[in-house]
N, C-alpha and C positions, 0 to 999 in steps of 0.2 A: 427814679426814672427807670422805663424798661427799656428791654436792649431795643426792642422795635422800634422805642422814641430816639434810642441813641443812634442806632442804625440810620432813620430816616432824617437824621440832623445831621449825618454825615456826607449821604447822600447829597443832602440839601447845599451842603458846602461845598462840597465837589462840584456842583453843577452851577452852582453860582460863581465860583472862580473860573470854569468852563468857559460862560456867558462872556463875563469879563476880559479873558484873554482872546476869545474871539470875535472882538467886534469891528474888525476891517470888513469894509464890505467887498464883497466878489459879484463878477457877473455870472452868470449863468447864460448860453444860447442855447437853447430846445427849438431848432426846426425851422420857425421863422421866427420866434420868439426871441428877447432880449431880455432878463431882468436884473437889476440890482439888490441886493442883499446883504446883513448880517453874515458872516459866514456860521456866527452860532445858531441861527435861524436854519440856514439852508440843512444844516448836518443835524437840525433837530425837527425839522420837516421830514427830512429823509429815514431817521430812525423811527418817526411815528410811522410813517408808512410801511414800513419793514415790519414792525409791531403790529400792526391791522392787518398785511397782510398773514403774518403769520398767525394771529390769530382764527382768521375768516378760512382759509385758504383748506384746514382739515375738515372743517365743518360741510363745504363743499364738495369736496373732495368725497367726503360718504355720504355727501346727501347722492352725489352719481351716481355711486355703487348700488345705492338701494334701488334705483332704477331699472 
């Protein structure tokens, strides 16, 4: 087994006990919005977005410039 597979099996534990301890649900209010939730949901909604945006966000960024 290589380290990447032991790596991404460690990973995988991590975020599965993650899952697990976090399954109260929380509300969330956004503006007039009301929703109910996982709170391992909500904090892994919030980190893909932080992810996409940080991803997207350079690429924009100099596509500006070149303008």
């Amino acid at each position: 087994m290589s380290l990447s597979h032991i790596m991404g099996a460690a990973l995988l534990a991590i975020f599965i006990i993650f899952i697990l301890q976090n399954m109260a649900s929380v509300t969330v209010n956004f503006l007039v919005f009301e929703i109910s939730m996982p709170r391992a949901l909500l904090l892994s909604l919030t980190l893909l977005i932080g992810v996409l945006i940080g991803i997207f966000l350079p690429f924009e960024l100099q596509r500006k410039r070149k303008s």
